[in-house]
C-alpha positions as CSV (number, residue, x, y, z in Angstrom):
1,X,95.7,67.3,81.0
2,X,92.3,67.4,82.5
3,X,90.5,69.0,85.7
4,X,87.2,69.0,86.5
5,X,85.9,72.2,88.7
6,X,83.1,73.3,90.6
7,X,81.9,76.7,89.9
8,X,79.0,78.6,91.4
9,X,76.6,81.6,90.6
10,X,75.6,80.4,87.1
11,X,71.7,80.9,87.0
12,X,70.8,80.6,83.1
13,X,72.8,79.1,79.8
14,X,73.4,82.6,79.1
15,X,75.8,82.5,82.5
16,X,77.1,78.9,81.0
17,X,78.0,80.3,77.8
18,X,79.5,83.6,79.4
19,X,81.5,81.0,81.7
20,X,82.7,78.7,78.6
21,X,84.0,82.0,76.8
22,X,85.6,83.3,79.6
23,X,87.5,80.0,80.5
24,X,88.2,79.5,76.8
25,X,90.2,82.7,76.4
26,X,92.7,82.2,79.3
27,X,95.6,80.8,77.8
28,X,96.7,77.4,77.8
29,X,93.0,76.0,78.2
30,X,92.8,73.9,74.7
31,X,88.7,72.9,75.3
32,X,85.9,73.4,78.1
33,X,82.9,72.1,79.1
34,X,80.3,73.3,81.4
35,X,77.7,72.0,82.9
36,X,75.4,74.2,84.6
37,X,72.8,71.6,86.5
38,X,75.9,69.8,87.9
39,X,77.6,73.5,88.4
40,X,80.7,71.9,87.0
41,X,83.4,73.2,84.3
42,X,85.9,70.7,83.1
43,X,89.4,72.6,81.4
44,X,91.6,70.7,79.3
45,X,94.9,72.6,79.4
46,X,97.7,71.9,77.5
47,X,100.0,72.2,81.5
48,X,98.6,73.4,85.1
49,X,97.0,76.4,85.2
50,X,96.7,77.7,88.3
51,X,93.0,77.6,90.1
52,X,93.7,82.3,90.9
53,X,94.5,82.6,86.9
54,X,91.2,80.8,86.2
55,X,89.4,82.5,88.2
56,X,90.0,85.9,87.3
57,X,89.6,85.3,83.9
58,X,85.4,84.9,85.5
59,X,83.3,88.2,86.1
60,X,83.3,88.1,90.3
61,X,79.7,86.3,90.5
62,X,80.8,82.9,89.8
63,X,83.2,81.4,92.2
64,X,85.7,78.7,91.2
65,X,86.9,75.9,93.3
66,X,88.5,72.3,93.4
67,X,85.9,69.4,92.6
68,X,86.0,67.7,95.7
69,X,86.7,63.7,95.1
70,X,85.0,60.9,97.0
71,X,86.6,59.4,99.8
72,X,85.9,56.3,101.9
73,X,87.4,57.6,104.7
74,X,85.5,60.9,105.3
75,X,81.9,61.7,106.1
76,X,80.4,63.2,102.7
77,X,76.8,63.2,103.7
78,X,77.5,64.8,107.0
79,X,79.7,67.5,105.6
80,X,77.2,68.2,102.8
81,X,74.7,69.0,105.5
82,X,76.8,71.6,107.3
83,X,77.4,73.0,104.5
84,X,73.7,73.2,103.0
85,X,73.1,74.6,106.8
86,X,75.6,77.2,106.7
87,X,74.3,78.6,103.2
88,X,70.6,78.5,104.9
89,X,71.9,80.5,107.9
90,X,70.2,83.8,106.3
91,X,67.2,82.3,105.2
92,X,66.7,80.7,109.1
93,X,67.6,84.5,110.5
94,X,64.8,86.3,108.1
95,X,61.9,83.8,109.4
96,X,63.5,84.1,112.9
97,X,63.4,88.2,112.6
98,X,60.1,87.9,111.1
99,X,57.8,85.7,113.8
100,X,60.0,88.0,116.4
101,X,58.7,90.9,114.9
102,X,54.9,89.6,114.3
103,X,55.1,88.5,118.0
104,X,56.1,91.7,119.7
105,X,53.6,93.6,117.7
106,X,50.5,91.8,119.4
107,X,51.9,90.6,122.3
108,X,49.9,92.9,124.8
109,X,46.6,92.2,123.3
110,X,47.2,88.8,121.5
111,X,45.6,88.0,118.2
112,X,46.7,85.1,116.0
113,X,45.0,86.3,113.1
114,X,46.2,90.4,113.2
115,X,49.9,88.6,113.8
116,X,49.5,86.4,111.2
117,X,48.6,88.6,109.0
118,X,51.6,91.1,110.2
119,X,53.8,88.0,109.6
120,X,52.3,87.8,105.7
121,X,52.7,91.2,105.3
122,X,56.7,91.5,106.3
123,X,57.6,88.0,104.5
124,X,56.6,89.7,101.1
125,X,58.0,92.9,101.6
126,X,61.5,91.6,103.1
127,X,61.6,89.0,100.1
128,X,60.6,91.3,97.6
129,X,63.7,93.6,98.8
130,X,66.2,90.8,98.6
131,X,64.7,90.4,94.9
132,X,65.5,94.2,93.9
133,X,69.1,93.7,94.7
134,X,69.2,92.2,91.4
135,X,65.9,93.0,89.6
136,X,68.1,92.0,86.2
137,X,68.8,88.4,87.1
138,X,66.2,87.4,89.5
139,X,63.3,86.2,86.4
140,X,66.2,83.9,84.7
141,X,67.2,82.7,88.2
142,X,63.0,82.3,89.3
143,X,62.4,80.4,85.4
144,X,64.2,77.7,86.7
145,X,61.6,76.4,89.2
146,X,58.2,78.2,88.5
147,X,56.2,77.3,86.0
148,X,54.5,80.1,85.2
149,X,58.0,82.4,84.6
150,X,58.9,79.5,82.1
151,X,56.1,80.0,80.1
152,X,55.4,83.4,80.4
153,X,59.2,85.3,81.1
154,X,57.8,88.9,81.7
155,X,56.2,87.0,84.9
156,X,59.5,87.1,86.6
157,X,60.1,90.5,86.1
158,X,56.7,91.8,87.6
159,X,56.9,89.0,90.6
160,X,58.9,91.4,93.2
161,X,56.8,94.0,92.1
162,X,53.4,91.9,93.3
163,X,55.1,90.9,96.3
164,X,55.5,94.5,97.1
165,X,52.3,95.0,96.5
166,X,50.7,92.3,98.6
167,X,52.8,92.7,101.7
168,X,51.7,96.6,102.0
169,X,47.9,95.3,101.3
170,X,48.6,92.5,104.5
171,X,50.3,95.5,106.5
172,X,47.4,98.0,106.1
173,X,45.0,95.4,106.1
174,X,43.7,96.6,102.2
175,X,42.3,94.1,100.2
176,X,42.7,91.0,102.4
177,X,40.6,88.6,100.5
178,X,42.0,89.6,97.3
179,X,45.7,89.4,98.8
180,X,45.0,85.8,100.3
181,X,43.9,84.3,97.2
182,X,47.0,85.7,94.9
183,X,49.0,84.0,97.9
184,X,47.2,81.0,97.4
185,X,47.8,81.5,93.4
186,X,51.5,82.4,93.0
187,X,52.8,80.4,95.8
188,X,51.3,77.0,94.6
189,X,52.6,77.2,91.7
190,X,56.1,78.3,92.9
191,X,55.5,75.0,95.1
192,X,54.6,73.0,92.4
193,X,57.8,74.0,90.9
194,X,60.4,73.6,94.2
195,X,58.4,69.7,95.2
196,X,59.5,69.1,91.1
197,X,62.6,70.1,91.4
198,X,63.5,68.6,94.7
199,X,62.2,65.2,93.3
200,X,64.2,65.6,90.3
201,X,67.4,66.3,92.5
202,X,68.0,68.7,90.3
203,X,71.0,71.8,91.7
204,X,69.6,74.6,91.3
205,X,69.7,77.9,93.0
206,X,66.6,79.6,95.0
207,X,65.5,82.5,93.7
208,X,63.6,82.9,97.0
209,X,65.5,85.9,98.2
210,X,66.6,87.0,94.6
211,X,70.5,86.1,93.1
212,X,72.5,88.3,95.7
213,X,72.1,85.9,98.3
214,X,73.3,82.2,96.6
215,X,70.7,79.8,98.8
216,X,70.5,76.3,97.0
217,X,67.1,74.8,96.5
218,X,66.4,73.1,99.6
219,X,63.6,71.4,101.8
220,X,63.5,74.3,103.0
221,X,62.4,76.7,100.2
222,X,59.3,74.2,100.1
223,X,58.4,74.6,104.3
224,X,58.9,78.4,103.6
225,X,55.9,78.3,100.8
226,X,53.8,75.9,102.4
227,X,53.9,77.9,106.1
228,X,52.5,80.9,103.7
229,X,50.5,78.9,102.2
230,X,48.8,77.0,105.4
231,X,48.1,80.4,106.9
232,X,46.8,82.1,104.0
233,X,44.3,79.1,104.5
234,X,43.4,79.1,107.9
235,X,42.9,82.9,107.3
236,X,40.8,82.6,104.7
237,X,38.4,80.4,107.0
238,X,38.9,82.5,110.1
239,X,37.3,85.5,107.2
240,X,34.2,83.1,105.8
């Protein structure tokens, strides 16, 4: 017999081929196939195995589950949507926390540009925290998407480390000019990469806040980089 899975938490072929192994040895399973862009594993089995025994044969990052099967009579799309919401829900808090926090800095003596720049400041260095969570499989995760890190790997390893770096030059306004223009620089081409992906409909996981956090590639990733983006912009102009 045959069953088809979903799995999550696979990032690279090295996860796939980790996965494939794992599944392979538990036993009963005759064959498997994995497909990481679909995030499926299918497990021939010579009789039901059941879904606990399969997945504690996997390391506790990937997470095994039923491959749920279309039906007429249920609203896919709409459930897919909750869903996709529900993993977003930390993303949504950060940027909530953040313009809170740029707000209540300036709010006695209002400046756009100081809060702005406040804002810049604490989006790199909360992001580049989620990143060192798992400094070891952020660049794999981050290749995916950004065409630089394909090319060039080492790039994904020294990417937290810049955004460090820029968000304590935007938070004690060091370096401005410099600072807005590697904005301008690494964030295009990480939205080069996300509008490609999302045209491609491809799954993949955002490596926005690093891997501990398991955020799919969304709409969203791309209105995160483009709000950075626009106000790198306007603050470049505001600094002409």
């Amino acid at each position: 017999m045959k069953h088809t899975y979903q799995i999550a938490g696979m990032t690279c072929d090295g996860c796939k081929k980790s996965v494939t192994e794992k599944l392979s040895n538990v036993e009963g399973v005759s064959q498997v196939t994995v497909d990481r862009e679909a995030g499926t594993a299918t497990i021939s089995m010579e009789q039901h195995i059941a879904l606990e025994t399969l997945q504690k044969a996997l390391p506790k990052k990937y997470t095994l589950s039923e491959k749920k099967t279309e039906n007429i009579f249920e609203n896919t799309s709409s459930e897919e949507a909750t869903s996709k919401l529900k993993q977003l829900k930390p993303l949504f808090l950060i940027f909530g926390y953040l313009f809170t926090a740029a707000i209540l800095l300036h709010y006695k003596n209002w400046n756009t540009g100081e809060a702005m720049l406040d804002f810049m400041g604490l989006f790199y260095i909360v992001f580049s925290f989620f990143k060192f969570l798992d400094l070891k499989g952020f660049p794999e995760s981050f290749r995916m998407y950004d065409p630089l890190a394909k090319v060039l790997p080492v790039y994904g390893w020294i990417y937290p480390f810049m955004e460090l770096g820029l968000g304590l030059l935007f938070l004690m306004r060091l370096q401005i000019h410099l600072a807005l223009w590697v904005t301008l620089v690494i964030l295009g081409l990480t939205t080069i990469g996300v509008v490609q992906t999302l045209l491609g409909k491809r799954t993949i996981q955002c490596a926005c806040l690093g891997t501990a956090l398991k955020l799919p590639m969304t709409e969203a990733t791309f209105i995160e980089n483009a709000l950075m983006l626009v106000m790198a912009v306007l603050m470049l102009l505001n600094l002409v």
